[in-house]
KEKE-3310 file (N, C-alpha, C; in steps of 0.2 Angstrom, whole numbers, plus 5000, padded with zeros to 4 digits):
npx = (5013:5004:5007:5003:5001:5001:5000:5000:4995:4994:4983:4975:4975:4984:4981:4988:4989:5001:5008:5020:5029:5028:5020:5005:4989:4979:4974:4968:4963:4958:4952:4960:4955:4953:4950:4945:4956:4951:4943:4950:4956:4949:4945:4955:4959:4946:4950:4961:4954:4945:4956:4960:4950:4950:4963:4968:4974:4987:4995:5006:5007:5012:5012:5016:5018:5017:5026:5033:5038:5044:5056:5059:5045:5035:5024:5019:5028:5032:5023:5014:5000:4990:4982:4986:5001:5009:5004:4999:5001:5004:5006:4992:4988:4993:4987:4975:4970:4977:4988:5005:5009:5021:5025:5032:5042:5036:5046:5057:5048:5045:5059:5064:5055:5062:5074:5074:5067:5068:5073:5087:5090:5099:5111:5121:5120:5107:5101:5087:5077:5069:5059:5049:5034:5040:5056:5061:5072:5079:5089:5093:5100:5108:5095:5088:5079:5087:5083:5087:5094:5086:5073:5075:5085:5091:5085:5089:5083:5079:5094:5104:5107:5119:5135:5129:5125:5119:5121:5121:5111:5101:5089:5091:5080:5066:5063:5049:5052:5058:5074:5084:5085:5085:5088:5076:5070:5074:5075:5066:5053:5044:5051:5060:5048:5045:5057:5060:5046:5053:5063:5060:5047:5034:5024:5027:5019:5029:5031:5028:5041:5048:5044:5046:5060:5063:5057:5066:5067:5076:5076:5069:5079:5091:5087:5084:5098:5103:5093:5099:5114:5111:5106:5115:5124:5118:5118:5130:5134:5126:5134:5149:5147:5138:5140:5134:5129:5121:5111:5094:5079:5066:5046:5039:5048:5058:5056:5058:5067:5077:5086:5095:5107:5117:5122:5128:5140:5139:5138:5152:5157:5157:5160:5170:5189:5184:5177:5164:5156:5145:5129:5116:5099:5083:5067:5058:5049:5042:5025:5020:5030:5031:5018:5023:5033:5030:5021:5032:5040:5032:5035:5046:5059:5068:5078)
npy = (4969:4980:4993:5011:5019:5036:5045:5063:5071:5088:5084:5071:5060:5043:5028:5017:4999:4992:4973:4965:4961:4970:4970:4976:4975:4984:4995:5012:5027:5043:5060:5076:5087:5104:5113:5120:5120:5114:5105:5098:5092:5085:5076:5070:5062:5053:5044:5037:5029:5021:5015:5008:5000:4991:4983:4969:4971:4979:4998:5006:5024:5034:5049:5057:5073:5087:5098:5101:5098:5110:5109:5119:5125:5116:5117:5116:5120:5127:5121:5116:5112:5125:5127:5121:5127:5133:5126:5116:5103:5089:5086:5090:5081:5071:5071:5069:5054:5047:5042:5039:5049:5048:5061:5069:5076:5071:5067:5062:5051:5042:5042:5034:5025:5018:5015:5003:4994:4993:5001:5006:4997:4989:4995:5006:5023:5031:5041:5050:5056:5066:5067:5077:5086:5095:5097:5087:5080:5068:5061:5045:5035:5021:5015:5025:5038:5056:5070:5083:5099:5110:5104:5103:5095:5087:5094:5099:5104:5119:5125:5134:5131:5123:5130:5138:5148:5159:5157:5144:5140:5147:5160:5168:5164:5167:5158:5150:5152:5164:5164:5164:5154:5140:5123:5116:5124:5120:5106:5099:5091:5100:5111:5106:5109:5122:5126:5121:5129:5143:5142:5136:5142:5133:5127:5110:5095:5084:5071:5071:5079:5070:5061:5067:5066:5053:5052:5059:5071:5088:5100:5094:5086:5091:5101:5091:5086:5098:5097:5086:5089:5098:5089:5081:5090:5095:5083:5081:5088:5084:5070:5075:5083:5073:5061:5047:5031:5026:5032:5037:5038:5045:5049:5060:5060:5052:5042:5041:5031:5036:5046:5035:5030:5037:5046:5044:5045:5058:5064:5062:5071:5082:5079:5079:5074:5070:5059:5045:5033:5029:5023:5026:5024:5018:5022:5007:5005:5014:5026:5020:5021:5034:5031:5020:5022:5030:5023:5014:5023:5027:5018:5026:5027:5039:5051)
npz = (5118:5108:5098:5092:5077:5069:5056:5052:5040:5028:5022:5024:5036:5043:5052:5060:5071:5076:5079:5091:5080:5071:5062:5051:5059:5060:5048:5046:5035:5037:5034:5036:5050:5048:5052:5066:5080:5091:5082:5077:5086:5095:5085:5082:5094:5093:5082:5088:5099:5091:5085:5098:5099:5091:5096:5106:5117:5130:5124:5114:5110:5097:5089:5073:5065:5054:5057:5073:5091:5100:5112:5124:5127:5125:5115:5099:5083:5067:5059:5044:5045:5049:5062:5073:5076:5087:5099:5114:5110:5109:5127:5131:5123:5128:5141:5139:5134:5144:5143:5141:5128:5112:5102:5085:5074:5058:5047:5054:5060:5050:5045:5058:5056:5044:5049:5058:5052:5038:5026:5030:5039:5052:5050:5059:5059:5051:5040:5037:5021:5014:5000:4992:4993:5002:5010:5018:5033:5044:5059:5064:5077:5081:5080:5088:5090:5086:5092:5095:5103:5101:5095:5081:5073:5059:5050:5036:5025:5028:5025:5017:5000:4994:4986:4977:4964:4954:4939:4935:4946:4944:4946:4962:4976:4989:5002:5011:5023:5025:5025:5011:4998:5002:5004:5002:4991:4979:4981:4982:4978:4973:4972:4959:4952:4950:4946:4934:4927:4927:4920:4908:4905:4908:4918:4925:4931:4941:4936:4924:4920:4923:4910:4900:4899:4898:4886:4878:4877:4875:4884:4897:4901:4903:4913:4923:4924:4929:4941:4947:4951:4961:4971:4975:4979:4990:4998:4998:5010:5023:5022:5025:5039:5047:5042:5039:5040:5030:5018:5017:5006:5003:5000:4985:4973:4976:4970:4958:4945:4938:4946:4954:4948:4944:4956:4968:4967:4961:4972:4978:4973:4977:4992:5007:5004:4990:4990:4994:5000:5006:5005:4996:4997:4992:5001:5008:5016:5007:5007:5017:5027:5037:5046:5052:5058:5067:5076:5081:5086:5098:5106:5113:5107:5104:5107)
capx = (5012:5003:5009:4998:5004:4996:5004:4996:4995:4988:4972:4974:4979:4984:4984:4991:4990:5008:5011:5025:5034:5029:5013:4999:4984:4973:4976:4964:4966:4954:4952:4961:4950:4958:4942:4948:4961:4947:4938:4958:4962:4945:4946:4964:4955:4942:4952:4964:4948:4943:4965:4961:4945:4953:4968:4966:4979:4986:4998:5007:5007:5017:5011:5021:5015:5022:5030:5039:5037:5049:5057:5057:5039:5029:5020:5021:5031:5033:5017:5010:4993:4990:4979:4993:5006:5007:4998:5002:4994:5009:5004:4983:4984:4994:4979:4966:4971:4979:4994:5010:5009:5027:5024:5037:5040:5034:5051:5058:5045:5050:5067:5064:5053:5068:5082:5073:5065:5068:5083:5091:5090:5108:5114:5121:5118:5102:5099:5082:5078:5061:5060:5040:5031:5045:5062:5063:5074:5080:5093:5092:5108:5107:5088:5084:5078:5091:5081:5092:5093:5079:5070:5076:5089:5089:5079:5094:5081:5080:5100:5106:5111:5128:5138:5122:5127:5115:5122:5120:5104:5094:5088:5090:5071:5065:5058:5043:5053:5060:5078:5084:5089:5083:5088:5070:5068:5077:5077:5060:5050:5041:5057:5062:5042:5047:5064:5056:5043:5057:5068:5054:5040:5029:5021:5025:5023:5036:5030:5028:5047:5052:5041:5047:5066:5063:5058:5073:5066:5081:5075:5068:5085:5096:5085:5086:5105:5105:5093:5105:5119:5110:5104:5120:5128:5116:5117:5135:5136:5125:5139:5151:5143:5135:5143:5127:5132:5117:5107:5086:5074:5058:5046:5036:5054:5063:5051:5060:5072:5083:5087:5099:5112:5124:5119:5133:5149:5139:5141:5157:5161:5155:5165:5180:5191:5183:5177:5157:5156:5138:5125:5110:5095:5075:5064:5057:5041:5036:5023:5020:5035:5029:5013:5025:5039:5026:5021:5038:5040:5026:5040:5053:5065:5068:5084)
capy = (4976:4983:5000:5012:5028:5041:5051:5066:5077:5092:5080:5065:5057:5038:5027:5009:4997:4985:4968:4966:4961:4974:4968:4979:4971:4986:5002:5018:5032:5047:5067:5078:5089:5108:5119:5124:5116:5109:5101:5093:5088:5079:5069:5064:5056:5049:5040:5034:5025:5018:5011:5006:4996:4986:4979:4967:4973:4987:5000:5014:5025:5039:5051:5062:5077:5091:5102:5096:5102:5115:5108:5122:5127:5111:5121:5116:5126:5127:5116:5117:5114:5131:5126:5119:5131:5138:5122:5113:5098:5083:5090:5090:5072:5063:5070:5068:5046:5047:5038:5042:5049:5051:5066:5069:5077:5067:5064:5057:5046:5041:5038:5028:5018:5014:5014:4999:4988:4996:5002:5007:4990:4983:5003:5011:5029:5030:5049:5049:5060:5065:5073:5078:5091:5099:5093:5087:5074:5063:5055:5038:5035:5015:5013:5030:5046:5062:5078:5090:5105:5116:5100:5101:5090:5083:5100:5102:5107:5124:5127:5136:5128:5119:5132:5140:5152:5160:5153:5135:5137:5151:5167:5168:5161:5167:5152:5152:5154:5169:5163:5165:5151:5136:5118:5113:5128:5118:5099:5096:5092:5108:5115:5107:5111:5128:5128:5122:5134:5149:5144:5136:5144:5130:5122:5102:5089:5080:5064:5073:5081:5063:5055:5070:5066:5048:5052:5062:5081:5091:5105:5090:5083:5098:5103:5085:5087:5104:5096:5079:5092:5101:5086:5079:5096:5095:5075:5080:5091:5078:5067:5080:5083:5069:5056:5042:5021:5023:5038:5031:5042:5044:5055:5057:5061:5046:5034:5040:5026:5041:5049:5033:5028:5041:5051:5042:5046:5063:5068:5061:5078:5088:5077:5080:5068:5067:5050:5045:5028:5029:5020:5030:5019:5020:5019:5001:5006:5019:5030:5017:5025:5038:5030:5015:5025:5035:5017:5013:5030:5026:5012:5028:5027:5045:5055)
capz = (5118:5101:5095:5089:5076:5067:5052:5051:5035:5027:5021:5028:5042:5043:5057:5061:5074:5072:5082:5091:5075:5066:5056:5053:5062:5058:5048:5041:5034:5039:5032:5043:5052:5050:5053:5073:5084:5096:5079:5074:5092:5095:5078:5085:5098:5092:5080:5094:5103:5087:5087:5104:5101:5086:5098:5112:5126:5131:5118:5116:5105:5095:5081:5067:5063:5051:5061:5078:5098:5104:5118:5129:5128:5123:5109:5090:5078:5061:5057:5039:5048:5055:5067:5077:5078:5096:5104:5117:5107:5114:5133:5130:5118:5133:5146:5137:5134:5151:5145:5135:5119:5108:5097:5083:5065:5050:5044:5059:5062:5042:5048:5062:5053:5038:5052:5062:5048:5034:5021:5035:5045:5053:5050:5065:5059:5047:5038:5031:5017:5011:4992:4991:4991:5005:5008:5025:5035:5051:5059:5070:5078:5084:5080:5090:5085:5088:5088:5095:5109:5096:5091:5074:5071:5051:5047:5031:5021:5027:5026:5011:4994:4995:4984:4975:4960:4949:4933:4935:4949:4942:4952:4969:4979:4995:5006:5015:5031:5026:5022:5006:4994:5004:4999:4999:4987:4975:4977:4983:4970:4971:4967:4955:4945:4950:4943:4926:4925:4929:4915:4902:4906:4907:4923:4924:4938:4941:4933:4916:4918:4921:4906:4896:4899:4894:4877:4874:4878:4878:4891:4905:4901:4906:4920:4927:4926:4936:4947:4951:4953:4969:4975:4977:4984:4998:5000:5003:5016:5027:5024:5028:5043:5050:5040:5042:5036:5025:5017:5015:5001:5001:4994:4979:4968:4976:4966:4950:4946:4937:4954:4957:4944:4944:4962:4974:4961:4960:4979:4981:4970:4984:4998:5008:4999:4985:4991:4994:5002:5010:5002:4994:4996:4993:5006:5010:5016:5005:5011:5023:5033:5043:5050:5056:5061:5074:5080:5083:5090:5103:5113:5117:5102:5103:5111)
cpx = (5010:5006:5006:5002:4998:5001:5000:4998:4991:4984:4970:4979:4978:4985:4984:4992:4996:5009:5018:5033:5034:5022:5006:4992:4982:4977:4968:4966:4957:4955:4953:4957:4952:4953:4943:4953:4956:4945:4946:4958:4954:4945:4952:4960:4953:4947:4958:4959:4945:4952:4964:4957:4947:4960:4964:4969:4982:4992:5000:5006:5010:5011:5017:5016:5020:5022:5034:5034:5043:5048:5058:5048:5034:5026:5024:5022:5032:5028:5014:5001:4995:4988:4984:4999:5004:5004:4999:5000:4999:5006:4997:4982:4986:4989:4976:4967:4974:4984:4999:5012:5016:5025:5032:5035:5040:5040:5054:5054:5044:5056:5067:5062:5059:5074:5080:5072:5066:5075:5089:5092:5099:5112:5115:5118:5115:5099:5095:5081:5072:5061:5051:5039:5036:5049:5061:5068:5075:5086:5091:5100:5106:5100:5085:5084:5083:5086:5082:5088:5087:5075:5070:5082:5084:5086:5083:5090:5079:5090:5102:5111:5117:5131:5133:5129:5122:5115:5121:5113:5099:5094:5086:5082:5072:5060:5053:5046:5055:5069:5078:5089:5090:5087:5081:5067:5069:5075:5071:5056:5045:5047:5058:5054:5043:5052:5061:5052:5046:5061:5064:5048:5033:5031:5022:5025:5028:5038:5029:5035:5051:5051:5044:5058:5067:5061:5059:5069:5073:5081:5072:5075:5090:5092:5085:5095:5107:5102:5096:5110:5117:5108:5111:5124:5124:5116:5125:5140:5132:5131:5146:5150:5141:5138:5141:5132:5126:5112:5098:5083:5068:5055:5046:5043:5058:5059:5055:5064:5077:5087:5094:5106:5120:5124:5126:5139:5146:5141:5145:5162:5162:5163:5170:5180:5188:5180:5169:5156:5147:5134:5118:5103:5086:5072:5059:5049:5036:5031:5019:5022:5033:5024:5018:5030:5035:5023:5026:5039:5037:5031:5046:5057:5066:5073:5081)
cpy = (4978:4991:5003:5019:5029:5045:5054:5073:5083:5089:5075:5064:5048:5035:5018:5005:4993:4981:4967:4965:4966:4975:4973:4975:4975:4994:5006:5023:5039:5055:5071:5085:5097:5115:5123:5116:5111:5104:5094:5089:5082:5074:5065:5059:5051:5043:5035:5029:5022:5011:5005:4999:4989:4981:4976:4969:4978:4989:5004:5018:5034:5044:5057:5067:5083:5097:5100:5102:5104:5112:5112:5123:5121:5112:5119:5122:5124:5121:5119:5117:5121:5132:5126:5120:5135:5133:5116:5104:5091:5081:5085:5084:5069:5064:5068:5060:5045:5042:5043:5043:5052:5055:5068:5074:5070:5064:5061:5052:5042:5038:5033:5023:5014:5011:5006:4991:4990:4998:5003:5002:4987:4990:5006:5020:5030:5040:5049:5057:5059:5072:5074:5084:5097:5095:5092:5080:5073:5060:5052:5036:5027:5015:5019:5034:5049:5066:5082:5096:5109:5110:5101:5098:5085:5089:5102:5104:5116:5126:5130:5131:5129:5126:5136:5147:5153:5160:5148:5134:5143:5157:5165:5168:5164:5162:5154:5153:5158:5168:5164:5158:5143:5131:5116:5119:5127:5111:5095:5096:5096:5111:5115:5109:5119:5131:5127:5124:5143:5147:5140:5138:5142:5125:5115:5098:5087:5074:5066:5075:5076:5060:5060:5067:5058:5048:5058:5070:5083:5096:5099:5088:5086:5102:5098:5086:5093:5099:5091:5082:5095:5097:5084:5085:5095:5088:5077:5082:5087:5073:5072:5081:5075:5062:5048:5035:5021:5032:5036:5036:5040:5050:5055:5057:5055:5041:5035:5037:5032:5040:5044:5033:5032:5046:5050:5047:5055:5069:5068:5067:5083:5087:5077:5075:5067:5060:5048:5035:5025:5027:5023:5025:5022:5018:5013:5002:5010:5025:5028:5020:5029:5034:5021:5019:5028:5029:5016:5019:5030:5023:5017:5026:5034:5047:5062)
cpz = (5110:5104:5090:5085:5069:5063:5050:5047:5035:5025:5023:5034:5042:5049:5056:5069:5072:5080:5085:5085:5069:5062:5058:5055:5062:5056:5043:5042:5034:5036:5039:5043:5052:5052:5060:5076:5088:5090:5077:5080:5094:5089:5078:5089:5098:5086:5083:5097:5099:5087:5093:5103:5095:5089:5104:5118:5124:5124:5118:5110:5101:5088:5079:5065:5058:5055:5068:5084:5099:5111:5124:5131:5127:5116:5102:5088:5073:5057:5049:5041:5051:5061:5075:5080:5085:5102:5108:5115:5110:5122:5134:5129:5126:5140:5147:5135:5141:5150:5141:5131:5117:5102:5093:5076:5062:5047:5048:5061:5054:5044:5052:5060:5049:5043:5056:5059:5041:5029:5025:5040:5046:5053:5056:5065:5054:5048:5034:5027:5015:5005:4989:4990:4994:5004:5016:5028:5043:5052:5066:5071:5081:5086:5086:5088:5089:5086:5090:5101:5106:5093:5082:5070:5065:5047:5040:5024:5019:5029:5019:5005:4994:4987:4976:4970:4953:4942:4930:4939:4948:4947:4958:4971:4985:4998:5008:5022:5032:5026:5016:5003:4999:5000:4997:4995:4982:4973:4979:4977:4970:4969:4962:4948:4945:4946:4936:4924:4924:4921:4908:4900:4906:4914:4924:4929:4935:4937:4926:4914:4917:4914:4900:4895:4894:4886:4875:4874:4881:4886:4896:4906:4906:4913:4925:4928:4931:4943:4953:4955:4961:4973:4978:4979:4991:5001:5003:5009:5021:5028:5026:5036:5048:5049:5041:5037:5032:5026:5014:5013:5002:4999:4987:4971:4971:4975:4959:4950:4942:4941:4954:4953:4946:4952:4966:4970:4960:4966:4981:4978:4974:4991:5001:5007:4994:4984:4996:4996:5006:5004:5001:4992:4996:4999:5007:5010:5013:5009:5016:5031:5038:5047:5055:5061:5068:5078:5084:5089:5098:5109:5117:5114:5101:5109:5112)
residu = (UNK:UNK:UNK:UNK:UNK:UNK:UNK:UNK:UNK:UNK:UNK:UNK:UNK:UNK:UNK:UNK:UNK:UNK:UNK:UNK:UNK:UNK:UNK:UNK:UNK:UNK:UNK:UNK:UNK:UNK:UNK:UNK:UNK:UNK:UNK:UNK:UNK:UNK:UNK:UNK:UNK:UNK:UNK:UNK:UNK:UNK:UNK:UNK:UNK:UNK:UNK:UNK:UNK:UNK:UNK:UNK:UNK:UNK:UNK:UNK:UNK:UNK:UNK:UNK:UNK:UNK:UNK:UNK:UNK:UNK:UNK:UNK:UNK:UNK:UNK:UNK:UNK:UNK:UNK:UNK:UNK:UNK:UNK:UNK:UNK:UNK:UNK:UNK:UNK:UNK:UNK:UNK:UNK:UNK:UNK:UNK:UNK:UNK:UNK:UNK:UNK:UNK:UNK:UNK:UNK:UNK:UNK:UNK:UNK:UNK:UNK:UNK:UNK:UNK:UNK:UNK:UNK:UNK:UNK:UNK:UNK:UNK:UNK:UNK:UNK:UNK:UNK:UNK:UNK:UNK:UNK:UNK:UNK:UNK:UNK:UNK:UNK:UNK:UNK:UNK:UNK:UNK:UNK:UNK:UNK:UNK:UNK:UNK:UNK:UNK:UNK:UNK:UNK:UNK:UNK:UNK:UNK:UNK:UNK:UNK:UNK:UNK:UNK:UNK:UNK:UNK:UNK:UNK:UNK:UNK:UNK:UNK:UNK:UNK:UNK:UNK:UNK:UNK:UNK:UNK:UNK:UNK:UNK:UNK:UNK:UNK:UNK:UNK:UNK:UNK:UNK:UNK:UNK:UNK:UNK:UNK:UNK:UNK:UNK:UNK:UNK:UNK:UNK:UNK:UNK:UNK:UNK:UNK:UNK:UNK:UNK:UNK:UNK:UNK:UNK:UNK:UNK:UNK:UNK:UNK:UNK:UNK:UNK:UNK:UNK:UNK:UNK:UNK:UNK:UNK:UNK:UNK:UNK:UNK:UNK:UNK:UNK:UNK:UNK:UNK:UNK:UNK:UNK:UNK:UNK:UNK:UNK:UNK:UNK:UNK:UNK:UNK:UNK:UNK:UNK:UNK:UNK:UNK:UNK:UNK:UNK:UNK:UNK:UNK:UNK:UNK:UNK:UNK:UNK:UNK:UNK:UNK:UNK:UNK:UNK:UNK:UNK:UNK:UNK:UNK:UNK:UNK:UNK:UNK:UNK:UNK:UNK:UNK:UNK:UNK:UNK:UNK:UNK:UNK:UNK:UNK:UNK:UNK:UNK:UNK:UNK:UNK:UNK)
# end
């Protein structure tokens, strides 16, 4: 049985055929289509029957999308695509291929990837984390997905900053979902270009605040320090909570080898008990992960 997945972004969308062991034996990557819903859901297709024609036997197939399907109504919610909010698109795709398609969020199909093959491998309870453009995550309880009675289970990106005070994290934010004071308003790495243009005044990706701290800039320095601090507040209300055998990063800010060193001993400050034992690791697959993890996804790894 090949397995076929499809991680679909704002600009791109990737897709993979993997072997039963996992090996990619065909992948491309395509411009996602966002001009009308009909132009987006035909270009799914088509590059599914492109999938199809590059295996020799039959296949299932899964794809991740940003935003999830509400389990009452079928309809995607909370999609950065616009197109796709309100649409029965899960439903439509498995008609229109006349098999069964596993439809997911993006970070979940992340997670699963890392929890199966990945950082998370041998892990009974695998809590992925993605630090990019948003903050979003996942959890895999013995290599399946959880996603919860509201299909949002792992969503800890919108839940309010662990012990937030305008001293140490700057002036209160309003998220995009109408909450106020978001984690992912903080420790996504829009946050943190946000949070250094609010208290310096000057604009920097992320890769500059890094490259700036390495030769010794006191201001990337000190704003790096606030921003460990609130990763680790929100890192440790997951364990708190959920309490996972392994924590998996990815995400264009978990490329910075910073990030690691002092992180664990920094969330153990949060944790009841004082005591942090979960392992804080990178993701294995990189930006590989999602388009595998919606492979995987495709076999009914999902609760």
């Amino acid at each position: 049985m090949y397995r076929t997945g499809l991680d679909i972004g704002g600009t791109k969308i990737e897709a993979a055929v993997l072997d039963e062991r996992g090996k990619a034996v065909w992948r491309q990557r395509f411009p996602t289509i966002k001009s009308s819903y009909a132009d987006f859901f035909n270009a799914v297709v088509e590059i599914i029957v492109q999938a199809r024609a590059a295996s020799s036997g039959p296949m299932s197939i899964g794809i991740g999308i940003p935003g999830s399907v509400d389990a009452r109504s079928g309809r995607v919610k909370n999609s950065n695509i616009l197109i796709l909010n309100d649409q029965p698109f899960a439903t439509q795709i498995t008609e229109q291929l006349q098999q069964p398609v596993a439809v997911s969020n993006d970070a979940n199909c992340f997670t699963l990837s890392e929890a199966i093959d990945g950082s998370g491998q041998g892990a009974d309870g695998v809590f992925g984390v993605i630090l990019g453009t948003g903050c979003g995550g996942g959890l895999s309880i013995a290599r399946r997905l959880i996603t919860g009675a509201n299909s949002c289970c792992g969503e800890w990106g919108h839940t309010p900053l662990p012990h937030y005070h305008p001293e140490r994290d700057g002036p209160s934010v309003r998220c995009y979902c109408g909450q106020q004071n978001c984690v992912e308003s903080f420790i996504s790495g829009t946050g943190l270009e946000r949070q250094y243009q609010a208290r310096f005044g000057e604009r920097l990706p992320v890769v500059e605040i890094v490259n700036r701290i390495k030769h010794g800039d006191p201001h990337a320095a000190d704003m790096w320090q606030r921003y460990l601090d609130q990763v680790a507040r929100s890192l440790a209300i997951i364990v708190n909570i959920v309490d996972p055998d392994v924590i998996v990063l990815g995400g264009g800010v978990s490329n910075v080898d910073l990030l690691y060193p002092t992180l664990q001993n920094r969330v153990a400050e949060y944790v009841f008990g004082k005591q942090c034992r979960t392992p804080l690791r990178q993701a294995t697959h990189g930006d590989s992960s999602g388009v595998r993890g919606a492979a995987w996804l495709g076999g009914g790894l999902t609760t």
